[in-house]
C-alpha positions as CSV (number, residue, x, y, z in Angstrom):
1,X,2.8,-17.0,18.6
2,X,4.6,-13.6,18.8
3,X,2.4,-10.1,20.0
4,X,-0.1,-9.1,17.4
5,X,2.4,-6.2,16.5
6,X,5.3,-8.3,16.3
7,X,3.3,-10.7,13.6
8,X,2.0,-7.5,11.7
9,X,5.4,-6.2,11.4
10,X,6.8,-9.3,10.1
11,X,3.8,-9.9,8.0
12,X,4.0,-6.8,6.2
13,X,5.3,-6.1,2.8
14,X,4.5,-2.3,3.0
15,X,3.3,-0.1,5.5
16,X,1.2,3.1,4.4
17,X,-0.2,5.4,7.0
18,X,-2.5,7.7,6.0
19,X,-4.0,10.4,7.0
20,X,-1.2,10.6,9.4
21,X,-1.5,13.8,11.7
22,X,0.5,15.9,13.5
23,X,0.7,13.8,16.6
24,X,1.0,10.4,14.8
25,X,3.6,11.3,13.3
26,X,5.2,13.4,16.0
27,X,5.0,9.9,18.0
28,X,6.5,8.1,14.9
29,X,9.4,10.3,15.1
30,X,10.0,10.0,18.4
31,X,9.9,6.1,18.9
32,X,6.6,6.0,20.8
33,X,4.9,2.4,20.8
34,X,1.6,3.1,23.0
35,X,-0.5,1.6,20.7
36,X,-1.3,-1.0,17.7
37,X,0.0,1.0,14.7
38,X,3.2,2.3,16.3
39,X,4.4,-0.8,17.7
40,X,3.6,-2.5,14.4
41,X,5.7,0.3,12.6
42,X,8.9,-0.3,15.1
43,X,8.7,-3.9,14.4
44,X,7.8,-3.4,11.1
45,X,11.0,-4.7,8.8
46,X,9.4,-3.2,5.4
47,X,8.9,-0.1,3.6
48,X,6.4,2.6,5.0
49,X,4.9,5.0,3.7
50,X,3.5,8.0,5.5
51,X,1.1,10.7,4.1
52,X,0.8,13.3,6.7
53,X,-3.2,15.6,6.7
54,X,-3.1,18.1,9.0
55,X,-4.0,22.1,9.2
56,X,-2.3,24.5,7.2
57,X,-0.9,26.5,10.2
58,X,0.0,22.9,11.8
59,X,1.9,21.0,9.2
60,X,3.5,24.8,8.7
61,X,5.3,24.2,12.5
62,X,8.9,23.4,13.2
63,X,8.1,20.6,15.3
64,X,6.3,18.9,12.1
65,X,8.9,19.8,9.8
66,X,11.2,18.4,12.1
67,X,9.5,15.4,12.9
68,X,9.3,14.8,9.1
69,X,13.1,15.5,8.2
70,X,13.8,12.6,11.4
71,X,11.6,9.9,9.2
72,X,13.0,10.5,6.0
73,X,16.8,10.2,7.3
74,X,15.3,6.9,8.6
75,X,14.1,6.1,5.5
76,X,10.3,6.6,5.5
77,X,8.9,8.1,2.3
78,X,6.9,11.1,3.1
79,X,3.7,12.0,0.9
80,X,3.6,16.1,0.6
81,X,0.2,17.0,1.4
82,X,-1.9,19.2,-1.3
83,X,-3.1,23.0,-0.6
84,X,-6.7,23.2,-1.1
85,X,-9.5,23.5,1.1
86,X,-8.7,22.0,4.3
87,X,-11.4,20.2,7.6
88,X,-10.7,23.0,9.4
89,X,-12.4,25.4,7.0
90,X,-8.9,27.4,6.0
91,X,-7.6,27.1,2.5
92,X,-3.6,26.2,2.4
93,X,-1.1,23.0,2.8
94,X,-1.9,20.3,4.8
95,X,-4.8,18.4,2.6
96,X,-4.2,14.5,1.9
97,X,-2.7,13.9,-0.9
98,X,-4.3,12.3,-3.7
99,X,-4.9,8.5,-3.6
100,X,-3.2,8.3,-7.2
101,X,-0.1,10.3,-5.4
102,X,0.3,8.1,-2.5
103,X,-0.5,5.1,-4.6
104,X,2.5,6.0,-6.8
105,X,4.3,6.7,-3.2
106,X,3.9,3.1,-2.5
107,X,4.4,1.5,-5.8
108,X,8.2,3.7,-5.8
109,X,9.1,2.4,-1.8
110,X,8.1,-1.1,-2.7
111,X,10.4,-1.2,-6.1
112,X,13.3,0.4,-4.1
113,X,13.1,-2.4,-1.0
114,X,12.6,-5.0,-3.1
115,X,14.4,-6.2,-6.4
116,X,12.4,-7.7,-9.0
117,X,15.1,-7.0,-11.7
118,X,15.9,-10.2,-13.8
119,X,13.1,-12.5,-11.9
120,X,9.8,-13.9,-13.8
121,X,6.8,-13.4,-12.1
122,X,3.4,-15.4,-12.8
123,X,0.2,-13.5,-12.7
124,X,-2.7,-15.8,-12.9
125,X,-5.9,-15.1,-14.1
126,X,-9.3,-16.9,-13.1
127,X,-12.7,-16.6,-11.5
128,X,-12.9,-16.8,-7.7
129,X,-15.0,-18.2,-5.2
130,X,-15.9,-17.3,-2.1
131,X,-17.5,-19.2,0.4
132,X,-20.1,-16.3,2.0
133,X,-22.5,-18.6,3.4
134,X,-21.8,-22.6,3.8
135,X,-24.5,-23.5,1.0
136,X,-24.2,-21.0,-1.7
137,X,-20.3,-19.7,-2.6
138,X,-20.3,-16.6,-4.9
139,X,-17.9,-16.3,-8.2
140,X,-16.6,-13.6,-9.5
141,X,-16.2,-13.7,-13.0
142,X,-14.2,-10.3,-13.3
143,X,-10.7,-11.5,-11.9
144,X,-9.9,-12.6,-15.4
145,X,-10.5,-9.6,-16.9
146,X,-9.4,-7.3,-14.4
147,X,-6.1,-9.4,-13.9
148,X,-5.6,-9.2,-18.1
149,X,-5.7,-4.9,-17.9
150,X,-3.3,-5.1,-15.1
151,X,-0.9,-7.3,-17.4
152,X,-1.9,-5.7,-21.0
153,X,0.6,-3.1,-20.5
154,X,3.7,-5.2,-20.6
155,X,5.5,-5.5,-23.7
156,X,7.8,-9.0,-22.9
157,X,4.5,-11.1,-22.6
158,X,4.3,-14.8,-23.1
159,X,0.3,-16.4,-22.9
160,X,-0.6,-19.5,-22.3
161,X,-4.2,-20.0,-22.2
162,X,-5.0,-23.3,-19.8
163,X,-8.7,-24.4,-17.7
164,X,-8.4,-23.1,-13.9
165,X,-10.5,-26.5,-13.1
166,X,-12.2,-29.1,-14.2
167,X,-15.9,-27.6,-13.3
168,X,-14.9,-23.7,-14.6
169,X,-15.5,-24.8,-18.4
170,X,-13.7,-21.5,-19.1
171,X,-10.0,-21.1,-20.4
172,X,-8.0,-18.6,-18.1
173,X,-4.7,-16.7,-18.5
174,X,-1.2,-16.9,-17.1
175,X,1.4,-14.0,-17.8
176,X,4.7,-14.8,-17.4
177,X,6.7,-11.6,-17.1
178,X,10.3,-11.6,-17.7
């Protein structure tokens, strides 16, 4: 079996690293591997995604800017920090971004590594189970309907209804996407 941050870097389909501060990233930049997370990002082979939190008079420095220029000609995607009210008690740049903004980050670096154009996907709907304790396993009936507002927003829909298993009793959904 490879090092733990060889496996996670294969294993990953996306890397986000957030908050990411001034020395994280500064270590990023400058190929530093001294620990779990950047090993895993040098051996990483997928998209990351790095949204930088530090203070205002910190993320304003050369050295960061610099640092941050280095990543993107590498091809990380950089979340800009919000201004706002900041740990440190000052007001200015250097706040987290949103988690709707770095979300969207993501979802962007993912489509641009991967091409999904012209390929059907299957998203499945059903209750789970998990086995919490070896006597009683727990279902959760919401996959279904969370899984069917993910996939309500697609125009080029086919359903077909069909039983996840013989002891559900319950129809469940498959979206085929195209």
């Amino acid at each position: 079996m490879p090092e733990p941050h060889v496996f996670l870097g294969d294993w990953a389909q996306l890397i986000l690293v957030a908050p990411a501060t001034a020395n994280v990233v500064g270590r990023i930049a400058g190929g530093r591997s001294d620990d779990i997370v950047t090993a895993t990002l040098l051996a990483a082979r997928c998209p990351v995604v790095i949204a930088p939190a530090m203070n205002d008079a910190m993320w304003a420095k050369d050295a960061v800017q610099e640092n941050l220029t280095t990543l993107r000609r590498r091809g990380v995607t950089i979340v800009e920090p919000e201004s706002g009210h900041l740990a440190s008690g000052h007001v200015g740049s250097g706040r987290l971004a949103s988690s709707q903004t770095i979300f969207n980050a993501m979802v962007h670096a993912a489509r641009s590594h991967y091409d999904l154009a012209g390929r059907r996907v299957v998203v499945t709907a059903g209750g789970t189970r998990e086995p919490i304790d070896p006597v009683a396993p727990r279902s959760f009936l919401s996959a279904p309907r969370r899984t069917q507002r993910i996939t309500a927003s697609r125009s080029s829909t086919s359903t077909l209804q069909r039983r996840c298993w013989p002891s559900c009793g319950r129809s469940c959904v498959a979206r085929i996407f195209s």
